[in-house]
mmCIF file of the N, C-alpha and C atoms, coordinates in Angstrom:
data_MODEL
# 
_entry.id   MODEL 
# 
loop_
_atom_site.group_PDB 
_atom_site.id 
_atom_site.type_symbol 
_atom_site.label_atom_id 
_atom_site.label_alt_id 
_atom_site.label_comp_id 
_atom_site.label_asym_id 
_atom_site.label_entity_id 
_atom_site.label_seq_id 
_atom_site.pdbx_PDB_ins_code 
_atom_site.Cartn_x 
_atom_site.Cartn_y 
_atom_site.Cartn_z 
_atom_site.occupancy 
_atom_site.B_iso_or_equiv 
_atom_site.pdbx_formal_charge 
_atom_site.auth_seq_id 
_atom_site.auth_comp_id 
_atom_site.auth_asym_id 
_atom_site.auth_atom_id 
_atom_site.pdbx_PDB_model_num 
ATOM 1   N N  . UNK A 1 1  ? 105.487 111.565 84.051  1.00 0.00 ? 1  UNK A N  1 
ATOM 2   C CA . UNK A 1 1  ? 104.579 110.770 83.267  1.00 0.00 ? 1  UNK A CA 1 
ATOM 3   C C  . UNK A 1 1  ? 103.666 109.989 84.215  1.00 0.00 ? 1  UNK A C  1 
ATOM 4   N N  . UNK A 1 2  ? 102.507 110.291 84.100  1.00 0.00 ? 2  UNK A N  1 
ATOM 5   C CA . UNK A 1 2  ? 101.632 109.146 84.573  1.00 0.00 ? 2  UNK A CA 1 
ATOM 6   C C  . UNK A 1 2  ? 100.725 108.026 83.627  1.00 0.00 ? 2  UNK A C  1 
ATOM 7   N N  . UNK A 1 3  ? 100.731 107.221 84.523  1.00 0.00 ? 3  UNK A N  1 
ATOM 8   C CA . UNK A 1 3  ? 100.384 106.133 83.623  1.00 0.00 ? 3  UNK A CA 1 
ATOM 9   C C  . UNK A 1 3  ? 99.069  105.134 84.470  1.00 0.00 ? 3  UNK A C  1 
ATOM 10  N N  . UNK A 1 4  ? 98.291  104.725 83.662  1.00 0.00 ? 4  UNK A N  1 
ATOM 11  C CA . UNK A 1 4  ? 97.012  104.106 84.486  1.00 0.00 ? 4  UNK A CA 1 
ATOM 12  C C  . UNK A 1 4  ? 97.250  103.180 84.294  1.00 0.00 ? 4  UNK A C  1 
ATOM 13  N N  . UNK A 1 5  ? 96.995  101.942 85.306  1.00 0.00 ? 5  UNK A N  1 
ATOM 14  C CA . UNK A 1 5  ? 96.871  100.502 84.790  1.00 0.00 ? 5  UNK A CA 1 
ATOM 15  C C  . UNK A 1 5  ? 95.505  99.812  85.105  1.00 0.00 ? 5  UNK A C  1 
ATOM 16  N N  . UNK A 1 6  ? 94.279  99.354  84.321  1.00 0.00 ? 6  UNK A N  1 
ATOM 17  C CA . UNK A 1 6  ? 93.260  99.167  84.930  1.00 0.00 ? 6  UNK A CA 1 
ATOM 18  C C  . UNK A 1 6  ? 93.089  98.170  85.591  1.00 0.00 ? 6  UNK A C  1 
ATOM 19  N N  . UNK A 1 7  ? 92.415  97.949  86.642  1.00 0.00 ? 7  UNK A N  1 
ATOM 20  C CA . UNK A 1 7  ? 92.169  96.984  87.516  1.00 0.00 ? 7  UNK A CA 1 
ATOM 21  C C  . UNK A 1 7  ? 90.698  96.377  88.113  1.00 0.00 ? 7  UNK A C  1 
ATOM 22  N N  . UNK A 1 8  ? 90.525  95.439  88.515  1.00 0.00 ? 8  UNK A N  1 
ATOM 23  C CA . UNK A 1 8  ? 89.407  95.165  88.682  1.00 0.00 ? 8  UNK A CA 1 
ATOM 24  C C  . UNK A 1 8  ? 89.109  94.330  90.396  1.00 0.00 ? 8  UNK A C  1 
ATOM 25  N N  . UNK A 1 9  ? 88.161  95.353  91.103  1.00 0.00 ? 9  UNK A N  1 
ATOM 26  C CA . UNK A 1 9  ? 88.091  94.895  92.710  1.00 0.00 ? 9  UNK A CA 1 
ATOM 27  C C  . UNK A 1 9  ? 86.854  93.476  92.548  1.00 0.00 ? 9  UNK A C  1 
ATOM 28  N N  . UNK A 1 10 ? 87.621  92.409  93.351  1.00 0.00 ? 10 UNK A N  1 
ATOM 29  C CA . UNK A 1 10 ? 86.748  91.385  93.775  1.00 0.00 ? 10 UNK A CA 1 
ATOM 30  C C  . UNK A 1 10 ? 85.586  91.623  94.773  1.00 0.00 ? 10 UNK A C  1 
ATOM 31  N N  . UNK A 1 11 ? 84.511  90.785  94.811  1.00 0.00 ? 11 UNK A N  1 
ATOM 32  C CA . UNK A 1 11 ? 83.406  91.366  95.855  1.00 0.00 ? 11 UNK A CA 1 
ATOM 33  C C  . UNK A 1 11 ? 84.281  91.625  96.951  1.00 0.00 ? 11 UNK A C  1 
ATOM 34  N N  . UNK A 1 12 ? 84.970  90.741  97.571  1.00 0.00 ? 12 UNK A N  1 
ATOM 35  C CA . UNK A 1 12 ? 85.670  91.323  98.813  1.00 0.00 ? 12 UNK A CA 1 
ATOM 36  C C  . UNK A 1 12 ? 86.242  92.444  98.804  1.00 0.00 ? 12 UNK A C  1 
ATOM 37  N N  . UNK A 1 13 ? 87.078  92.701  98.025  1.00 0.00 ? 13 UNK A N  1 
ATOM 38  C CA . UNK A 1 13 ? 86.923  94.144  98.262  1.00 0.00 ? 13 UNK A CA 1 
ATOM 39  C C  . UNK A 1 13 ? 86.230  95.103  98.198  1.00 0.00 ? 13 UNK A C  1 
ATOM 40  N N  . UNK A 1 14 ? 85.524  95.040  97.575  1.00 0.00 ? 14 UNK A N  1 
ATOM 41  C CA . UNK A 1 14 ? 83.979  96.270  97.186  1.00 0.00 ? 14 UNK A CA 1 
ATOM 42  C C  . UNK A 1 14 ? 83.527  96.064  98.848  1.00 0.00 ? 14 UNK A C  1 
ATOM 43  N N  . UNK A 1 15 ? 83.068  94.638  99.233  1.00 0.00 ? 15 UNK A N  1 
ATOM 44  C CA . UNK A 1 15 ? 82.505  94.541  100.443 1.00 0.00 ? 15 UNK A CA 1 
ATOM 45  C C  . UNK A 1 15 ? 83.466  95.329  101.427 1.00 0.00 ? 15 UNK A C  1 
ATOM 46  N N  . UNK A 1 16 ? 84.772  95.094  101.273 1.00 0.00 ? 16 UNK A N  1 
ATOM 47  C CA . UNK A 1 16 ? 86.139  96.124  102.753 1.00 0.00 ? 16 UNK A CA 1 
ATOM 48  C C  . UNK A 1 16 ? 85.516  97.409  102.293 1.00 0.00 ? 16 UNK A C  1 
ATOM 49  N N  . UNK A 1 17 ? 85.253  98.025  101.525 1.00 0.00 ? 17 UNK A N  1 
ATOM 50  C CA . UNK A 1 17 ? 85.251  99.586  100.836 1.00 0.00 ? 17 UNK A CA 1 
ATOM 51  C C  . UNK A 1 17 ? 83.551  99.808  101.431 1.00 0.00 ? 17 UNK A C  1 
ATOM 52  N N  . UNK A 1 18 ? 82.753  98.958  101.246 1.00 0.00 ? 18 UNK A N  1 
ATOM 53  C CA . UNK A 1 18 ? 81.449  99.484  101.828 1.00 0.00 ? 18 UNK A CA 1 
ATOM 54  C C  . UNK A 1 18 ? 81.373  99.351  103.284 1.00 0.00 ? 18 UNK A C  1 
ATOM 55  N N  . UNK A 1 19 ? 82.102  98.767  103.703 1.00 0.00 ? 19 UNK A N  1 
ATOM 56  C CA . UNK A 1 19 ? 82.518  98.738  105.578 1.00 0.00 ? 19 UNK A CA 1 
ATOM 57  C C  . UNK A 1 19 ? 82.788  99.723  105.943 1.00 0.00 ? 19 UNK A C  1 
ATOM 58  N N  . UNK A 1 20 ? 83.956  100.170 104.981 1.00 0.00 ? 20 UNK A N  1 
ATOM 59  C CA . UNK A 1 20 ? 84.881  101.420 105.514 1.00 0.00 ? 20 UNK A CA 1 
ATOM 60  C C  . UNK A 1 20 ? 83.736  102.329 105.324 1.00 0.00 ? 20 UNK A C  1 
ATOM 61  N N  . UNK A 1 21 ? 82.957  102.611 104.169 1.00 0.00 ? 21 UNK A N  1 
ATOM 62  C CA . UNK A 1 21 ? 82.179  103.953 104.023 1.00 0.00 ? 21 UNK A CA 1 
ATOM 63  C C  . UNK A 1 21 ? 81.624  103.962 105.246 1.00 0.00 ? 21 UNK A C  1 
ATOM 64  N N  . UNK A 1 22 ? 81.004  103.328 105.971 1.00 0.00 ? 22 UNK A N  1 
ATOM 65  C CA . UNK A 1 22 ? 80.270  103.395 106.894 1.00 0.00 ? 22 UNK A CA 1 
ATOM 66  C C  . UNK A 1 22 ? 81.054  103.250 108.208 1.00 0.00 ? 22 UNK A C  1 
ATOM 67  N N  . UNK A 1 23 ? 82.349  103.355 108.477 1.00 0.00 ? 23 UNK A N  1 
ATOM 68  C CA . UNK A 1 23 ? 83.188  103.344 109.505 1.00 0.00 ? 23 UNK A CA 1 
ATOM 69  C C  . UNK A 1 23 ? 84.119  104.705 109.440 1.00 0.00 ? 23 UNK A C  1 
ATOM 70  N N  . UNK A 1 24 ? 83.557  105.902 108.770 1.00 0.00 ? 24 UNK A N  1 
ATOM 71  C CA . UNK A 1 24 ? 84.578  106.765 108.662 1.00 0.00 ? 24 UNK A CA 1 
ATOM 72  C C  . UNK A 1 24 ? 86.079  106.811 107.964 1.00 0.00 ? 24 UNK A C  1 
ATOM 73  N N  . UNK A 1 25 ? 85.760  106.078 107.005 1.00 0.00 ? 25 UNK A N  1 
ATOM 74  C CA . UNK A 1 25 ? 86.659  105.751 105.958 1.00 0.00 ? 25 UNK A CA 1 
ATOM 75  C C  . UNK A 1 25 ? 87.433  104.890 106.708 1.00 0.00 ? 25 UNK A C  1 
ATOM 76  N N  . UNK A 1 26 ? 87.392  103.521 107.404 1.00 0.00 ? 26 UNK A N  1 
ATOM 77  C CA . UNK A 1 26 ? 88.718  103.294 107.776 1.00 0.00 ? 26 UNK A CA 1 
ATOM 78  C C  . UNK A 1 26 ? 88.371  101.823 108.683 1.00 0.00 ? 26 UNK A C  1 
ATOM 79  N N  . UNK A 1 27 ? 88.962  100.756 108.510 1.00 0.00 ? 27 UNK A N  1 
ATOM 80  C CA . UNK A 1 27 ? 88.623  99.206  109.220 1.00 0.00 ? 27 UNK A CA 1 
ATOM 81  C C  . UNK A 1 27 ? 89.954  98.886  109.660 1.00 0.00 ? 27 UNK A C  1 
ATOM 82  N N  . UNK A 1 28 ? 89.583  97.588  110.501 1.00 0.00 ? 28 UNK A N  1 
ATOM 83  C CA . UNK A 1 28 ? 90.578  96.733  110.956 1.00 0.00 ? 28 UNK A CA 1 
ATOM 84  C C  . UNK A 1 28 ? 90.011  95.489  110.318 1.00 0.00 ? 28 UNK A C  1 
ATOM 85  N N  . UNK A 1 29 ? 91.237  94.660  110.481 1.00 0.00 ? 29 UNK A N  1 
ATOM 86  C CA . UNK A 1 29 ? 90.633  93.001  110.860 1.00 0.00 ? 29 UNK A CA 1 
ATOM 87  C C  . UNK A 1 29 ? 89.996  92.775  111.249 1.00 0.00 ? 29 UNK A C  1 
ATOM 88  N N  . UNK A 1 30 ? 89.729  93.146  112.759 1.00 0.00 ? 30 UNK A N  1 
ATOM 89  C CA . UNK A 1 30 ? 88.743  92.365  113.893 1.00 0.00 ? 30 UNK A CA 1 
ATOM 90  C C  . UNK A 1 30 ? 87.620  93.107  113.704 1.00 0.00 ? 30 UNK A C  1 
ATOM 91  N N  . UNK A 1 31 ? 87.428  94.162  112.961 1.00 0.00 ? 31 UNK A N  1 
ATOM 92  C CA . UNK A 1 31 ? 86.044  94.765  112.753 1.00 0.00 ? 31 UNK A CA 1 
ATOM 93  C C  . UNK A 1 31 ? 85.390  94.117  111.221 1.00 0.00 ? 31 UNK A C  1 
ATOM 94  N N  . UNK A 1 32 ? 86.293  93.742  110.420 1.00 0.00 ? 32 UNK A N  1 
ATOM 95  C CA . UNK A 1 32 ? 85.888  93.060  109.256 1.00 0.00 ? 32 UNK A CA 1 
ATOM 96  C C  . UNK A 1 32 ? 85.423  91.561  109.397 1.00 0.00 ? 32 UNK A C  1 
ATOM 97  N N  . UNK A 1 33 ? 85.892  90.623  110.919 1.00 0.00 ? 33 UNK A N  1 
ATOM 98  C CA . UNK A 1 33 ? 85.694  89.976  111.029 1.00 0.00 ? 33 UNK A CA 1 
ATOM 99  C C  . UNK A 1 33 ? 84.342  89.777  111.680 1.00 0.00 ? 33 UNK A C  1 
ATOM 100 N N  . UNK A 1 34 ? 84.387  90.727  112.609 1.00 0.00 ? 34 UNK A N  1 
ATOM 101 C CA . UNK A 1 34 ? 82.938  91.291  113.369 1.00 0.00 ? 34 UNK A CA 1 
ATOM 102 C C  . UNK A 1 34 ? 81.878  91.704  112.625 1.00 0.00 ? 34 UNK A C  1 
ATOM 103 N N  . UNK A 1 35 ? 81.938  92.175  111.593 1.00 0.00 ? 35 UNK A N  1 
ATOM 104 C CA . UNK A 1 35 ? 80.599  92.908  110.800 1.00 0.00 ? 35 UNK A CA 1 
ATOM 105 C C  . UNK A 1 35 ? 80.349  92.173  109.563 1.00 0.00 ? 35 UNK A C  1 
ATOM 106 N N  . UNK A 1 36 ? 81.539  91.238  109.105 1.00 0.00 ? 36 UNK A N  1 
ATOM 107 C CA . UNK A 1 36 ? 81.343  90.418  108.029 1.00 0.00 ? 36 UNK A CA 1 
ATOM 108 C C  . UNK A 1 36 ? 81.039  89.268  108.195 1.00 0.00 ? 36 UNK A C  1 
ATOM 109 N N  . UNK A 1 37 ? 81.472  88.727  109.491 1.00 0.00 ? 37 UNK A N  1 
ATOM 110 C CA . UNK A 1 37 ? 81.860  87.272  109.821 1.00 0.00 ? 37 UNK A CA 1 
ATOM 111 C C  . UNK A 1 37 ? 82.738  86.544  109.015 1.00 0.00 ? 37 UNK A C  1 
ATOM 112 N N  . UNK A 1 38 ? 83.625  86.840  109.092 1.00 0.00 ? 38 UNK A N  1 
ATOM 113 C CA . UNK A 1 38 ? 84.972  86.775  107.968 1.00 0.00 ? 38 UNK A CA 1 
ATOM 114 C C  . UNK A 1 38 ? 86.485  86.309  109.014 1.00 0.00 ? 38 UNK A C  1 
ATOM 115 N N  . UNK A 1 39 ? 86.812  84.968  108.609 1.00 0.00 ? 39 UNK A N  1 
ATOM 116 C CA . UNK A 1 39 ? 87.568  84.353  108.923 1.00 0.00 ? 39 UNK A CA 1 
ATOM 117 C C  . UNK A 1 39 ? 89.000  85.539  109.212 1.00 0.00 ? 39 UNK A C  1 
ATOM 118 N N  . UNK A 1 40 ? 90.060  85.580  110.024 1.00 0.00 ? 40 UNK A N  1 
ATOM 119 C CA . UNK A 1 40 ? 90.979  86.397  109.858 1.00 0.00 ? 40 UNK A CA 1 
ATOM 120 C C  . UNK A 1 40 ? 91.556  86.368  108.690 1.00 0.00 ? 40 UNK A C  1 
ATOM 121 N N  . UNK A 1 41 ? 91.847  85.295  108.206 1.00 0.00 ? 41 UNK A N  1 
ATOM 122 C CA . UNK A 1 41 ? 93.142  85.215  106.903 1.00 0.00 ? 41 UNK A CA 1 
ATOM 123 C C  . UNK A 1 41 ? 92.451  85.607  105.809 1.00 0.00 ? 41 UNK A C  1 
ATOM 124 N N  . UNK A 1 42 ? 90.816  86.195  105.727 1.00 0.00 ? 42 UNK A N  1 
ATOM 125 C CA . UNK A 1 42 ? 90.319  86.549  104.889 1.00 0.00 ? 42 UNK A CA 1 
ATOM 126 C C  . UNK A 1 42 ? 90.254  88.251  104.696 1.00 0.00 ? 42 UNK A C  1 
ATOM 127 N N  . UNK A 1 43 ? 89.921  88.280  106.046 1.00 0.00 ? 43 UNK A N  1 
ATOM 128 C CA . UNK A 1 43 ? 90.086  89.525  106.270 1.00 0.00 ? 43 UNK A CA 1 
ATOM 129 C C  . UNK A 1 43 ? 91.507  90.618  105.907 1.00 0.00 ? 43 UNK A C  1 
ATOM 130 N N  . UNK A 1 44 ? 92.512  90.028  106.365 1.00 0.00 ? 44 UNK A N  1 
ATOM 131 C CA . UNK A 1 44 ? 94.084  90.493  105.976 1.00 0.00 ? 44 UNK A CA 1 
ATOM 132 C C  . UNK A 1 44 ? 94.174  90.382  104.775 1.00 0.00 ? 44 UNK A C  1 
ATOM 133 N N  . UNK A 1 45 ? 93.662  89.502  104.249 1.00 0.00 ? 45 UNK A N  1 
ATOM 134 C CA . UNK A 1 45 ? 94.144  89.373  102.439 1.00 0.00 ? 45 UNK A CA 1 
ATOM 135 C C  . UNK A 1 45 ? 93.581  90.384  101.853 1.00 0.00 ? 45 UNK A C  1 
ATOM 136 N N  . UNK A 1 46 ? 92.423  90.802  102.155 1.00 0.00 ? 46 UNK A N  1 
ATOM 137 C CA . UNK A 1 46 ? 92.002  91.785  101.315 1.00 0.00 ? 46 UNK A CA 1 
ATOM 138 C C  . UNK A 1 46 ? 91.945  93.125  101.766 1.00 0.00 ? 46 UNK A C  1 
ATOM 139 N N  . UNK A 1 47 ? 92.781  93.192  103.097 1.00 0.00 ? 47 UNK A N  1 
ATOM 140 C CA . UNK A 1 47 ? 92.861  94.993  103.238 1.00 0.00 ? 47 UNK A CA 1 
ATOM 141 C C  . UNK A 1 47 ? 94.821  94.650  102.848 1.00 0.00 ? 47 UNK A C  1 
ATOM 142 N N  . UNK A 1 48 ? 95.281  93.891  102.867 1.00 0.00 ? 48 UNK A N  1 
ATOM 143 C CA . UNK A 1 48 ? 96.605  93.958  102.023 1.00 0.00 ? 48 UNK A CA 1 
ATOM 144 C C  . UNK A 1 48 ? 96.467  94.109  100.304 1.00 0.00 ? 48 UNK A C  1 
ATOM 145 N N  . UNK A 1 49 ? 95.917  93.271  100.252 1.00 0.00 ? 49 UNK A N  1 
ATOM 146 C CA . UNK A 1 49 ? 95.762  93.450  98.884  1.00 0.00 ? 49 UNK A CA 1 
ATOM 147 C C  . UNK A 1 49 ? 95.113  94.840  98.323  1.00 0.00 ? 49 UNK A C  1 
ATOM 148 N N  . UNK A 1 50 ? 94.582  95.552  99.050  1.00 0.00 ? 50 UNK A N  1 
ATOM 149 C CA . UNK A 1 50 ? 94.519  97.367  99.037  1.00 0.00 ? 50 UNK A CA 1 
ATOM 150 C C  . UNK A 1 50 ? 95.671  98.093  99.200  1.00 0.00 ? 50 UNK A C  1 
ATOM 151 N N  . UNK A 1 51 ? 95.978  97.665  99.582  1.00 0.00 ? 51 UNK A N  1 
ATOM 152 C CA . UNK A 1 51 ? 97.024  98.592  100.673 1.00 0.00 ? 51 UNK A CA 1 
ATOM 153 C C  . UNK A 1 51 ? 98.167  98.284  99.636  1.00 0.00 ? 51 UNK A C  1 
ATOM 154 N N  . UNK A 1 52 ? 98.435  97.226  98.906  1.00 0.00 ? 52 UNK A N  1 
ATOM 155 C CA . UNK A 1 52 ? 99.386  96.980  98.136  1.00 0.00 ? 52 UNK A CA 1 
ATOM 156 C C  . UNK A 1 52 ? 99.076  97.774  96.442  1.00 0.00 ? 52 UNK A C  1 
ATOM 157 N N  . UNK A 1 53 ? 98.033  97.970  96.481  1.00 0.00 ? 53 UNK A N  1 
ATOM 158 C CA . UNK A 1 53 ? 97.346  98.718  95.519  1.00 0.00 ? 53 UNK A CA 1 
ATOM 159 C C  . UNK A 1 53 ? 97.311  99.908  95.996  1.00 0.00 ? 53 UNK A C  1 
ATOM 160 N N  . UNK A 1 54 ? 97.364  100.295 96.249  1.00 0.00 ? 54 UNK A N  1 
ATOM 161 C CA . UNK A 1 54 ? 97.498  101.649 97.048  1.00 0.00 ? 54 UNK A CA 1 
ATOM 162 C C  . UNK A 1 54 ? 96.314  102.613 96.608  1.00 0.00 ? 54 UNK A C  1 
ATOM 163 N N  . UNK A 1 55 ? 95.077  101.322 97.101  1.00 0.00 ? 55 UNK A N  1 
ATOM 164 C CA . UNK A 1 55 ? 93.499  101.741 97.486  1.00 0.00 ? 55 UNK A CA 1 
ATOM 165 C C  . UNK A 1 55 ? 93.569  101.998 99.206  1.00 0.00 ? 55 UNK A C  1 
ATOM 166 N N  . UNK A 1 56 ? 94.292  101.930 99.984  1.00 0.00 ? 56 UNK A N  1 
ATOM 167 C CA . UNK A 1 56 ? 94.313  102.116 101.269 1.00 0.00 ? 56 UNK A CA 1 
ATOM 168 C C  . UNK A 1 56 ? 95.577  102.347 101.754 1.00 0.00 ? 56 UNK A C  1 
ATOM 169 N N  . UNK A 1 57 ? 95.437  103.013 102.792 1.00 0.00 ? 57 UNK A N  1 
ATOM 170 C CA . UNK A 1 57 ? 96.850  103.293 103.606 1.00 0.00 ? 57 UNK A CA 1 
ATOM 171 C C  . UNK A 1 57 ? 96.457  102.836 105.558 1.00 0.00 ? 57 UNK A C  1 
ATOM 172 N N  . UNK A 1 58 ? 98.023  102.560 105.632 1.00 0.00 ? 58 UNK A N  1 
ATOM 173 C CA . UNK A 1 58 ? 98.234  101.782 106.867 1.00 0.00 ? 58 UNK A CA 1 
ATOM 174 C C  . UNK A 1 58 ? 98.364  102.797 107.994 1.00 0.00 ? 58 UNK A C  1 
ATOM 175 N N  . UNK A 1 59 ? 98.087  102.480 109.330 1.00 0.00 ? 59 UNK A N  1 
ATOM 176 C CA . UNK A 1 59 ? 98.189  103.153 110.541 1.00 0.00 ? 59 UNK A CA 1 
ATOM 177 C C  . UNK A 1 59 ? 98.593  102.692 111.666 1.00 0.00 ? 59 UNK A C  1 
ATOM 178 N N  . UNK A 1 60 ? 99.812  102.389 111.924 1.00 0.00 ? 60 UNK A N  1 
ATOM 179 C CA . UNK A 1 60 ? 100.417 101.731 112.762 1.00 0.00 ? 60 UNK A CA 1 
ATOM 180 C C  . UNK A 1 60 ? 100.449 102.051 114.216 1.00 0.00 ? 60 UNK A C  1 
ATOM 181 N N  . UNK A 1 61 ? 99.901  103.293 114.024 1.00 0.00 ? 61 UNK A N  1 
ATOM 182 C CA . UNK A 1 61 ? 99.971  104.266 115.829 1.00 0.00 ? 61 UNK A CA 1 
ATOM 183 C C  . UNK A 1 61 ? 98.443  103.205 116.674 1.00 0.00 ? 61 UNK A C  1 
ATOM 184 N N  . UNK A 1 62 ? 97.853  102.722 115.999 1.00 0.00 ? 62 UNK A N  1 
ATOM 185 C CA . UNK A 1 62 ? 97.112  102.504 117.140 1.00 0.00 ? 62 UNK A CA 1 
ATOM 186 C C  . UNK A 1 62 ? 97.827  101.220 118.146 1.00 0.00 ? 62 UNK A C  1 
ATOM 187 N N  . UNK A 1 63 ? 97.732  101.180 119.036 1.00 0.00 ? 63 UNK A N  1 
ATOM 188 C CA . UNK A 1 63 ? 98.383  100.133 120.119 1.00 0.00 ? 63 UNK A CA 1 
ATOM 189 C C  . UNK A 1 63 ? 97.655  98.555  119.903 1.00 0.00 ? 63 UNK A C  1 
ATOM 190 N N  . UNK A 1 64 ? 96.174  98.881  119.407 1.00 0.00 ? 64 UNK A N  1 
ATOM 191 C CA . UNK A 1 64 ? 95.667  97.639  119.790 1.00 0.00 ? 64 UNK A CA 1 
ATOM 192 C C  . UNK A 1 64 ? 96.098  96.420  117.920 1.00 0.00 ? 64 UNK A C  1 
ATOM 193 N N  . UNK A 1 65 ? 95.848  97.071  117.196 1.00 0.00 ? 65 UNK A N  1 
ATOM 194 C CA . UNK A 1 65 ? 95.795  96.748  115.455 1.00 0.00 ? 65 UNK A CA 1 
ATOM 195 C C  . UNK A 1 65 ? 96.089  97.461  114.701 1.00 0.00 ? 65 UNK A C  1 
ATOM 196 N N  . UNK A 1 66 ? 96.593  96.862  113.413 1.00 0.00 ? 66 UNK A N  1 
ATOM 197 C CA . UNK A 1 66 ? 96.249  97.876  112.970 1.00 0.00 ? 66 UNK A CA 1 
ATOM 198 C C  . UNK A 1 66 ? 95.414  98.514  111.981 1.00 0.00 ? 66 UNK A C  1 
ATOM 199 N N  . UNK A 1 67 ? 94.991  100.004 111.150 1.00 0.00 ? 67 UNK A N  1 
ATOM 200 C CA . UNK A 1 67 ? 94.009  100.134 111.130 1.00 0.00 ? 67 UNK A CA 1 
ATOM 201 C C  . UNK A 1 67 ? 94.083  100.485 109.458 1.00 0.00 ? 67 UNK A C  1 
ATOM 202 N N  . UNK A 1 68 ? 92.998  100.343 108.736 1.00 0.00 ? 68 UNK A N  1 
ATOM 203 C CA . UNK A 1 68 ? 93.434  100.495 107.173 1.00 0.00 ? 68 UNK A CA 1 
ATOM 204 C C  . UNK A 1 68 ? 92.562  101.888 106.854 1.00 0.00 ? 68 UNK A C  1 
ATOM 205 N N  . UNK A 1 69 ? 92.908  102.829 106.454 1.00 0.00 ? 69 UNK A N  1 
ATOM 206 C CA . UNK A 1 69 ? 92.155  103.945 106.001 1.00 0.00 ? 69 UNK A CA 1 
ATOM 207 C C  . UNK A 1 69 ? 92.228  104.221 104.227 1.00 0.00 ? 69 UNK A C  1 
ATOM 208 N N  . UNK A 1 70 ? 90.948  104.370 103.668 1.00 0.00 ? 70 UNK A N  1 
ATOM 209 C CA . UNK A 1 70 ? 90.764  104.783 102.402 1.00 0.00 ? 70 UNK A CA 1 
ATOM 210 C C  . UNK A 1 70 ? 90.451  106.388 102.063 1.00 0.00 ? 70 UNK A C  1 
ATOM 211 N N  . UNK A 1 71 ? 91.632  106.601 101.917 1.00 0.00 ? 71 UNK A N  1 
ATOM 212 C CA . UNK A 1 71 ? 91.442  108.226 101.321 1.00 0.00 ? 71 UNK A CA 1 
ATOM 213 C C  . UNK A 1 71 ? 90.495  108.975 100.609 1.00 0.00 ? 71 UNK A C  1 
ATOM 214 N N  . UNK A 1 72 ? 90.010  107.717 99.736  1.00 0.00 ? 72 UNK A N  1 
ATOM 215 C CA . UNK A 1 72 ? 88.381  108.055 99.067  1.00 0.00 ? 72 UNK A CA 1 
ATOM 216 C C  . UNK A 1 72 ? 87.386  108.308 98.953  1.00 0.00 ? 72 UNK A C  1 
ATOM 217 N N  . UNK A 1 73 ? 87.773  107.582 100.635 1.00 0.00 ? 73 UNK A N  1 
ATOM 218 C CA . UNK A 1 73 ? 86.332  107.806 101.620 1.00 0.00 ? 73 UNK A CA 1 
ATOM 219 C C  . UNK A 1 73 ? 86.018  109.053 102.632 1.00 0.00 ? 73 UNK A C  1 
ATOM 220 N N  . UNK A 1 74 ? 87.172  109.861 102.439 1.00 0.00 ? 74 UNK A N  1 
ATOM 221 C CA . UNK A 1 74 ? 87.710  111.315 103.267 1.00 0.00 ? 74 UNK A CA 1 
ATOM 222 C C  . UNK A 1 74 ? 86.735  112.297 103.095 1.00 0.00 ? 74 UNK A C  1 
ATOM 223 N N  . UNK A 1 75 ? 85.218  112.146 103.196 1.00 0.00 ? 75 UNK A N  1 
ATOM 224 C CA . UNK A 1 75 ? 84.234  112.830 102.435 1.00 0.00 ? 75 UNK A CA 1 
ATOM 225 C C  . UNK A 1 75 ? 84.597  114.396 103.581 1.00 0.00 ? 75 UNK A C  1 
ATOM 226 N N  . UNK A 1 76 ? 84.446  113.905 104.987 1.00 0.00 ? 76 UNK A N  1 
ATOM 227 C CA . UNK A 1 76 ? 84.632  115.489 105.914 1.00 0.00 ? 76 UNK A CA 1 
ATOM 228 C C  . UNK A 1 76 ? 85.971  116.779 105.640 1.00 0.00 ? 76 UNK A C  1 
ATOM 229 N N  . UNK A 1 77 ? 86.858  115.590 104.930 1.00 0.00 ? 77 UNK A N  1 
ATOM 230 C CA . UNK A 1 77 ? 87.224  116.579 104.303 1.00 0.00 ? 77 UNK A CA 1 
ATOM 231 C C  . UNK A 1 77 ? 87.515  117.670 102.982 1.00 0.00 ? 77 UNK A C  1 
ATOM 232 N N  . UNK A 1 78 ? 86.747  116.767 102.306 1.00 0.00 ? 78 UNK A N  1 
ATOM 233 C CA . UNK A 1 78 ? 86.345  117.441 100.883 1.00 0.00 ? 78 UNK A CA 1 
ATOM 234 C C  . UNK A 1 78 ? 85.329  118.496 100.729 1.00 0.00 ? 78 UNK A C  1 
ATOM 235 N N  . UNK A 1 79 ? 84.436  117.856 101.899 1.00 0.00 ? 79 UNK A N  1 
ATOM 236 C CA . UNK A 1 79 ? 83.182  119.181 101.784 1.00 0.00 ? 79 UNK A CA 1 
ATOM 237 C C  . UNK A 1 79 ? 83.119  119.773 103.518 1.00 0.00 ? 79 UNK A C  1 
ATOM 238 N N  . UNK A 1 80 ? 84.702  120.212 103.501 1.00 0.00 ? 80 UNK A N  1 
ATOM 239 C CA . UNK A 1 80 ? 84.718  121.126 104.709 1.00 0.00 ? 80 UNK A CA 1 
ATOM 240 C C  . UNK A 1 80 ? 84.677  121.842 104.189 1.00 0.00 ? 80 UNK A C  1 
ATOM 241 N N  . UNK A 1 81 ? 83.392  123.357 105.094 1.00 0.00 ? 81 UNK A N  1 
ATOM 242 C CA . UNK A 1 81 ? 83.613  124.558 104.566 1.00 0.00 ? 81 UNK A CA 1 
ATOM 243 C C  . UNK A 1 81 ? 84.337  125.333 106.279 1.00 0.00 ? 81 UNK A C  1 
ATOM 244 N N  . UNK A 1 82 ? 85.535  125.609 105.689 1.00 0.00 ? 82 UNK A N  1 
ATOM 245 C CA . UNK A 1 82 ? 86.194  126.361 107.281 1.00 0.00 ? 82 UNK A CA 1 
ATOM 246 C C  . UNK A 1 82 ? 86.448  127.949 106.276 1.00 0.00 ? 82 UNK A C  1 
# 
């Protein structure tokens, strides 16, 4: 059974989601803080609050942060022609 529950994204998030489009589907903190000018604790709240929604997924392999990727935004691989 699936089941929808509707929801509704705050500008901040619309704003994380138009970052990411333009970052290859995918931000950090310190780049949300860099391109937004966005305090850290602002920044974390709202790629958690994705990620807890499971509008984004987590990437723990990088060494330096870590990194939030939106599957939605996976355009190279939707219109791969191999």
């Amino acid at each position: 059974m699936v089941q929808s529950i509707p929801g509704e994204l705050s500008l901040d998030h619309t704003t994380v989601l138009q970052c990411a489009d333009q970052n290859q589907g995918c931000v950090s903190v310190s780049l949300l803080q860099e391109k937004l000018n966005w305090e850290c604790e602002r920044s974390l709240k709202a790629v958690e609050y994705m990620l807890k929604e499971g509008l984004a997924w987590v990437d723990l392999q990088n060494p330096n942060e870590k990194m939030y990727y939106f599957p939605s935004l996976f355009y190279a691989c939707v219109n791969s022609r191999n």
